[in-house]
C-alpha positions as CSV (number, residue, x, y, z in Angstrom):
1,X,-58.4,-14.9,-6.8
2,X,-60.3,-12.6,-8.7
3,X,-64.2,-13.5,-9.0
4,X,-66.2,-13.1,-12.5
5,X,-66.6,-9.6,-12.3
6,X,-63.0,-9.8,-13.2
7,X,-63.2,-10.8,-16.2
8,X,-64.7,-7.3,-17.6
9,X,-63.5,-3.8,-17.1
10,X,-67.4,-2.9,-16.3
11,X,-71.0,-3.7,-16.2
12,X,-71.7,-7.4,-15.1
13,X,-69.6,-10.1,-15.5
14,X,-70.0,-13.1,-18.0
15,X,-70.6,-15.8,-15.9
16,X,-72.3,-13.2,-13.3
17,X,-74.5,-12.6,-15.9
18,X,-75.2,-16.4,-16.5
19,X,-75.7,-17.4,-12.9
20,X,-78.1,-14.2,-11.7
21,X,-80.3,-13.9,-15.1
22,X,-81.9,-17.3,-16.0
23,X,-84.2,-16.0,-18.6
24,X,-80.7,-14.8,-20.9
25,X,-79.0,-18.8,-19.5
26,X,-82.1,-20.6,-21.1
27,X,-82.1,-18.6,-24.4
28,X,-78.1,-18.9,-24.4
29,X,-78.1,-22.7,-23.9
30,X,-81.1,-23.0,-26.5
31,X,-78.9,-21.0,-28.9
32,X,-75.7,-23.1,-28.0
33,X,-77.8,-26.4,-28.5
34,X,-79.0,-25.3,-31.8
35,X,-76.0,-23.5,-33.6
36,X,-73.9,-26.8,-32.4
37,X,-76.2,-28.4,-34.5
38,X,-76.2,-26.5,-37.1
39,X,-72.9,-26.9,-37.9
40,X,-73.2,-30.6,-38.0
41,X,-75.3,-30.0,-41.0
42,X,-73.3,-27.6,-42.6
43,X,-70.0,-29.8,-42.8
44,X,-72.3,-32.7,-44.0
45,X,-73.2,-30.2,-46.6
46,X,-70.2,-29.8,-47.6
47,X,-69.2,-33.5,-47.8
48,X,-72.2,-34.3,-49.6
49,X,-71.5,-31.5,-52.3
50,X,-68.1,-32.9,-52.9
51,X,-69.4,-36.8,-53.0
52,X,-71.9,-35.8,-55.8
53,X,-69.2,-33.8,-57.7
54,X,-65.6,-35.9,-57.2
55,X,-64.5,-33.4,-54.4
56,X,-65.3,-30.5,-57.0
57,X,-63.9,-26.8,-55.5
58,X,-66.5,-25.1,-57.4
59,X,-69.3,-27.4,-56.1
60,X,-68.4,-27.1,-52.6
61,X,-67.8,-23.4,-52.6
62,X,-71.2,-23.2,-54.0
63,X,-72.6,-24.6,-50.7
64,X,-70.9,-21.4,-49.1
65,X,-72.1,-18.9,-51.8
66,X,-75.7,-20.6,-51.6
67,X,-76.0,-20.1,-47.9
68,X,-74.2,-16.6,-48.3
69,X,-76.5,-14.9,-50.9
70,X,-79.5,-16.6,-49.2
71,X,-78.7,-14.9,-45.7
72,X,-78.4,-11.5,-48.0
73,X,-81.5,-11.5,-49.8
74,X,-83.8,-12.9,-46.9
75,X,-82.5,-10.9,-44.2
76,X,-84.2,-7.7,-45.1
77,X,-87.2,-9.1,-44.2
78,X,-86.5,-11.5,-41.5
79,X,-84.9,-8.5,-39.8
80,X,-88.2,-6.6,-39.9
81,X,-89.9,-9.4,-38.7
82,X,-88.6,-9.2,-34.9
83,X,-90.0,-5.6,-35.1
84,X,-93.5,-6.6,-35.6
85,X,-93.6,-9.9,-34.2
86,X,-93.0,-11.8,-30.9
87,X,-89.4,-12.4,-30.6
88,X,-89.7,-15.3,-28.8
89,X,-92.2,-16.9,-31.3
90,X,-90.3,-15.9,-33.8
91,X,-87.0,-18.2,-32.8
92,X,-89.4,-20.9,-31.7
93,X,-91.1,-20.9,-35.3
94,X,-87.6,-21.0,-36.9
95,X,-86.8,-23.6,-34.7
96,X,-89.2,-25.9,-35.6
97,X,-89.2,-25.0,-39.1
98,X,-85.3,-26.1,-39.6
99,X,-86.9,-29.5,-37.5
100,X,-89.5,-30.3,-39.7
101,X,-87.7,-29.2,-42.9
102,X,-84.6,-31.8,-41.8
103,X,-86.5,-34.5,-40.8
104,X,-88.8,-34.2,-44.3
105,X,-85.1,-34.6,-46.1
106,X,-84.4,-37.3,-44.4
107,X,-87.2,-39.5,-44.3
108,X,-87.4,-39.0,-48.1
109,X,-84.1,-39.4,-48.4
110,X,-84.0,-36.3,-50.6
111,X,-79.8,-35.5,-50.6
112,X,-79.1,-37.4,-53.8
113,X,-78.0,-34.9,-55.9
114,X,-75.8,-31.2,-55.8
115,X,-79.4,-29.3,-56.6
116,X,-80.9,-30.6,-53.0
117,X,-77.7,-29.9,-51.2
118,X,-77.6,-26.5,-52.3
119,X,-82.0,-26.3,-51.7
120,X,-81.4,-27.4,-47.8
121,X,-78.2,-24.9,-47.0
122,X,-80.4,-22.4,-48.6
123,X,-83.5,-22.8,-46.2
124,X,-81.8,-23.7,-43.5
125,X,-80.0,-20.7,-43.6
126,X,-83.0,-18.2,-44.1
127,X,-84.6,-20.6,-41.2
128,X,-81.5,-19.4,-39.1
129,X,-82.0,-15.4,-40.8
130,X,-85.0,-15.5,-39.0
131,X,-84.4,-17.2,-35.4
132,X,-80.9,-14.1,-35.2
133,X,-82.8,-10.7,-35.6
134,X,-84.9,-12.1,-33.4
135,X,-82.4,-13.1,-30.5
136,X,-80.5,-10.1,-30.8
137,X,-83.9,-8.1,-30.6
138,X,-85.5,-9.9,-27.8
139,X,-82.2,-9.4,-25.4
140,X,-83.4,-5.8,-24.2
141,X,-86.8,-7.7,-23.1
142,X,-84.5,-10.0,-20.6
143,X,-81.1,-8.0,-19.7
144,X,-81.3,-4.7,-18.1
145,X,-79.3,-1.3,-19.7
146,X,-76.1,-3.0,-17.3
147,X,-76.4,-6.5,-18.3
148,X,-77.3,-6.0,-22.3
149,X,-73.3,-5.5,-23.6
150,X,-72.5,-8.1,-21.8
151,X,-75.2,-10.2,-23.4
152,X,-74.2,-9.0,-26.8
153,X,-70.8,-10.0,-26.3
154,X,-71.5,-13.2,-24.8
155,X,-74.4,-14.6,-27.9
156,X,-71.2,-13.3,-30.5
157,X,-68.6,-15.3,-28.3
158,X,-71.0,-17.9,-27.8
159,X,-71.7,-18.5,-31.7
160,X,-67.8,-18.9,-31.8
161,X,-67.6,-21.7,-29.1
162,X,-70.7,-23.3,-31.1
163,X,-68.7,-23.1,-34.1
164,X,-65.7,-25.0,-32.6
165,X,-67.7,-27.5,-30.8
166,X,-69.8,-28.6,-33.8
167,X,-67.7,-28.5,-36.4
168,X,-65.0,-30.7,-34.2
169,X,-68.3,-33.4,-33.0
170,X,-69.5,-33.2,-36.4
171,X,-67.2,-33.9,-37.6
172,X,-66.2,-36.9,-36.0
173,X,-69.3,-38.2,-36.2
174,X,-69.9,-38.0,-40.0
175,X,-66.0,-39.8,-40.2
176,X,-67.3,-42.9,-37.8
177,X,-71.1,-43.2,-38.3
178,X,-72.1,-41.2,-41.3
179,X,-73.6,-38.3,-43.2
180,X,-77.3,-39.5,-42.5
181,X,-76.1,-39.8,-38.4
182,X,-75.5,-36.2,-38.0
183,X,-78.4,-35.2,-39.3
184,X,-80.6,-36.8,-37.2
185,X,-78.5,-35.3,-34.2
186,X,-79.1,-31.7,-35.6
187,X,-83.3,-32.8,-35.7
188,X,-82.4,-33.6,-31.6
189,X,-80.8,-30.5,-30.8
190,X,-83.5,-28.6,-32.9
191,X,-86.3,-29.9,-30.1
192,X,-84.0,-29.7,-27.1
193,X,-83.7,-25.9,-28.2
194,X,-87.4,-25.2,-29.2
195,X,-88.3,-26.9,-25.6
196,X,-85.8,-25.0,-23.6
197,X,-87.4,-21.4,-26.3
198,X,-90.9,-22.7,-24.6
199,X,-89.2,-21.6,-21.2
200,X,-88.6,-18.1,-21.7
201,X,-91.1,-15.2,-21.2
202,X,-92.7,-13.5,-23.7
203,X,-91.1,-10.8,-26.0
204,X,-91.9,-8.5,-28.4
205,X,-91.6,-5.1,-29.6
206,X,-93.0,-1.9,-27.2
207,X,-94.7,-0.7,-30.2
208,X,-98.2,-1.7,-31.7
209,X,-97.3,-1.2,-34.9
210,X,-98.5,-3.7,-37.5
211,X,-97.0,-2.7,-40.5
212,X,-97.1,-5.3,-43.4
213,X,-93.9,-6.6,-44.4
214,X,-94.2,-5.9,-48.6
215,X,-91.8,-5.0,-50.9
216,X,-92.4,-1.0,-50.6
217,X,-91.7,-1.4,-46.7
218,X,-88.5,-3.2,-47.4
219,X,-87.1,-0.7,-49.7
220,X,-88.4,2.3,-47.9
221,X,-86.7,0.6,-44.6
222,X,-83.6,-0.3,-46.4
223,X,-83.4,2.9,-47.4
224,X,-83.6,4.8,-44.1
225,X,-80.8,2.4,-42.8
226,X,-78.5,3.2,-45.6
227,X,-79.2,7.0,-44.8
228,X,-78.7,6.3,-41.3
229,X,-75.5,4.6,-41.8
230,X,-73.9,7.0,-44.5
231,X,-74.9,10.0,-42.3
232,X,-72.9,8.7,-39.1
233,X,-69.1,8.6,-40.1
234,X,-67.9,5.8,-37.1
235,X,-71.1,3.7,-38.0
236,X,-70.0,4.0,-42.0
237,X,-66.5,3.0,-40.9
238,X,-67.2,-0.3,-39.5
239,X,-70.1,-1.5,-42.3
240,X,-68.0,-0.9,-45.0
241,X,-64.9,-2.5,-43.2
242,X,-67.4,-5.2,-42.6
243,X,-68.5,-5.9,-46.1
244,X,-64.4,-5.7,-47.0
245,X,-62.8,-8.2,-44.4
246,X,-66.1,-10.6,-45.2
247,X,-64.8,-10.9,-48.7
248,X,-61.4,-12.1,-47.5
249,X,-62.9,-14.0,-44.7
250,X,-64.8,-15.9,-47.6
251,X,-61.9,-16.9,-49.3
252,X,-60.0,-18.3,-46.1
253,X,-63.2,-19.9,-45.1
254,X,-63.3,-21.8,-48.3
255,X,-59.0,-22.1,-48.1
256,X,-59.8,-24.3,-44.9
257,X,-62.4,-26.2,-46.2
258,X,-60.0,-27.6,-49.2
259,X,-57.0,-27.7,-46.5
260,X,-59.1,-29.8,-44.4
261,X,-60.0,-32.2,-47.3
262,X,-56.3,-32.6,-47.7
263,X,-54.4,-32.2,-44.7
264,X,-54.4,-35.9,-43.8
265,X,-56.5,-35.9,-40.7
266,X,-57.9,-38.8,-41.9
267,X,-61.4,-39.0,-42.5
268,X,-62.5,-35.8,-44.8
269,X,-64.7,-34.9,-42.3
270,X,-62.5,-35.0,-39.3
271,X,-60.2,-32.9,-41.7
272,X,-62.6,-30.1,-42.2
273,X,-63.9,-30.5,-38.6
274,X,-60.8,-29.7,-36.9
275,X,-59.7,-26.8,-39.3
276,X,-63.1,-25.3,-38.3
277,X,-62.9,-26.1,-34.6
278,X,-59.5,-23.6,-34.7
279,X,-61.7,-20.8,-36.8
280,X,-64.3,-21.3,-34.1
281,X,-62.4,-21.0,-30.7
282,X,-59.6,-18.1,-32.5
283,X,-62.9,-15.9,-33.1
284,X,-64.3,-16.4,-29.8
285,X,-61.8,-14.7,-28.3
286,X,-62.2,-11.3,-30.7
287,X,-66.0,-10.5,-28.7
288,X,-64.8,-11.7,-25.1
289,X,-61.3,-9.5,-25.7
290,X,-63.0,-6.2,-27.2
291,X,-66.1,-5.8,-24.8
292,X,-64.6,-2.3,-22.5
């Protein structure tokens, strides 16, 4: 039988890369505790949008367009972040933002109305714009030249089993105990992830540059990536069929959402769960399948 090497054409296996590189299992389980969790949030989101508006299509979608222009504008400077900053305290920061922004909602009850759905998806997601420059930065401080496709391949696959797994316990759990349930379980898997972040050893960028973060050094940064990308054809390619399947991919993400709300599942939740479950584990197998 072939061992896990097998399971690549190169480099280091998957799970030969789990077993002999704790420092990349400890921030791969944190980031599987925590994006399970997230996405017990997110269909709760969308249930609570479509309580406050009678199952409104517009409402819901904007829960999706909400989270999807927040990730846009805040990223710019969340990605510039991880350059300047410790990686690791970076995710742990965004961590225990999300926890303590969560648990103020709930204790105040604060998810009465469309205006504070659509306020939560928004900071959770730039919470989350933060904690993923940073991961993806901090890798080369943990995983050697060998190891660091490998790694790459497995945090993309591994946000896809995370999808499938929390959107199919979420929702299960909003359909038997409740909207307010689940989001008490995300605040849990928010400090299991932050303790297991405390584990790992420090990273940060090899330069000792300080640069301020402003509005100049955003633009002028932006701009030197645009001029990057438009002078590299291959690179140029694959943004710009980026930006076009994510257009699609919006409307079939939204498509399964409605589905799921009708498809006789039974519970709404359970609906859109499952739906999402099959998004999740079919889109894992696109980063496991194309690493050479």
């Amino acid at each position: 039988m072939p061992g896990p090497r097998a399971w690549t054409m190169s480099g280091v296996g998957y799970i030969e890369l789990l077993r002999r590189n704790s420092s990349f299992r400890r921030l791969f389980i944190a980031n599987e505790i925590s994006f399970i969790g997230d996405w017990f949030t997110v269909i709760a989101l969308f249930i609570l949008a479509g309580e406050a508006t009678d199952n409104s299509p517009l409402a819901i979608a904007g829960v999706m367009a909400s989270r999807s222009f927040a990730l846009a504008l805040v990223t710019p400077f969340t990605g510039m972040l991880a350059d300047r900053y410790s990686r690791k305290g970076l995710m742990l920061g965004a961590n225990i933002a999300s926890l303590v922004i969560l648990v103020f909602v709930l204790a105040l009850d604060l998810l009465g109305s469309l205006t504070s759905v659509y306020v939560l998806a928004v900071v959770m997601v730039a919470a989350r714009a933060v904690f993923d420059p940073a991961e993806y930065a901090y890798l080369p401080n943990i995983c050697d030249d060998q190891e660091l496709l490998t790694a790459n391949a497995l945090a993309s696959g591994g946000w896809s089993v995370a999808l499938g797994l929390g959107s199919a316990i979420g929702g299960l759990t909003i359909s038997i105990y409740g909207i307010q349930t689940a989001l008490w379980i995300d605040t849990v898997t928010f400090v299991a992830a932050a303790l297991v972040i405390m584990t790992l050893p420090p990273g940060g960028p090899d330069t000792t540059e300080r640069k301020s973060v402003t509005p100049r050094v955003v633009v002028e940064e932006i701009a030197a990536g645009w001029r990057y990308i438009l002078s590299s054809p291959p690179l140029r390619r694959v943004v710009f069929a980026k930006g076009l399947w994510a257009s699609g991919g919006g409307a079939q993400v939204f498509l399964l959402i409605l589905i799921g709300m009708e498809a006789g599942f039974g519970e709404v939740a359970a609906g859109i769960g499952i739906l999402f479950m099959a998004r999740g584990f079919g889109s894992g197998f696109g980063p496991i399948a194309g690493r050479p």
